[in-house]
C-alpha positions as CSV (number, residue, x, y, z in Angstrom):
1,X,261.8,197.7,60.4
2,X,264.2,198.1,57.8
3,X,263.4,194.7,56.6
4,X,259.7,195.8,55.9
5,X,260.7,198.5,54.4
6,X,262.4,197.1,52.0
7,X,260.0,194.6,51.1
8,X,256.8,197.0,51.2
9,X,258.3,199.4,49.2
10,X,260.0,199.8,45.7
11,X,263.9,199.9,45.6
12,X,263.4,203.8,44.8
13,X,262.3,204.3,48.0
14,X,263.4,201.8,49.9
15,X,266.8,202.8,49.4
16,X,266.3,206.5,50.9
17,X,264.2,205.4,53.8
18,X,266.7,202.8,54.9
19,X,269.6,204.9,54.7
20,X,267.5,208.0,56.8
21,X,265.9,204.8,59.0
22,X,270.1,203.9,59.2
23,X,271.6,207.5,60.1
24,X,268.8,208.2,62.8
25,X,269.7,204.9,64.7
26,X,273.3,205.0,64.4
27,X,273.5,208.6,65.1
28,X,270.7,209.9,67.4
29,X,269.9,206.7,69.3
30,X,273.7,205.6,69.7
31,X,274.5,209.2,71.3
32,X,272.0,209.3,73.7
33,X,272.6,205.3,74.9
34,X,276.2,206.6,75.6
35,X,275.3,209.7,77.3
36,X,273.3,207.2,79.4
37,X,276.1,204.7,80.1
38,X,278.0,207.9,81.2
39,X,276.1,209.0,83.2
40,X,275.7,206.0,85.0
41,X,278.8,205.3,85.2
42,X,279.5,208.6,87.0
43,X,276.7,208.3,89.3
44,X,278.2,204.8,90.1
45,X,281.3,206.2,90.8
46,X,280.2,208.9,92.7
47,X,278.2,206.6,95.3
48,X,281.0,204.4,95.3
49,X,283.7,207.4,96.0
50,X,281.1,208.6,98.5
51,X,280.7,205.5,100.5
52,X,284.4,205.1,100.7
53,X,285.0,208.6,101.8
54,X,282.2,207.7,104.6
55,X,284.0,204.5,106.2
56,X,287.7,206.5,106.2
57,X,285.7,209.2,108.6
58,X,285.0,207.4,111.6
């Protein structure tokens, strides 16, 4: 993507858009694929904690 853009378009522009295109996938995609890993990783746990918490009660 960025690569395209920066071929497609002249440096004045190219420059912008890449930085936006940057900013957007560093900051908005990057937080929501570590909200996702946490919450994963808590419903991991949580099926984990609740299947040992199962076995120690019979």
């Amino acid at each position: 993507m960025v690569y395209v853009i920066g071929v497609l378009l002249p440096p004045v522009l190219a420059a912008p858009l890449t930085a936006v295109w940057k900013l957007f996938d560093v900051l908005f995609i990057g937080l929501i694929q570590a909200f996702i890993f946490m919450l994963l990783t808590l419903v991991y746990f949580g099926l984990a904690r609740e299947g040992l918490e199962q076995e120690h009660s019979h």
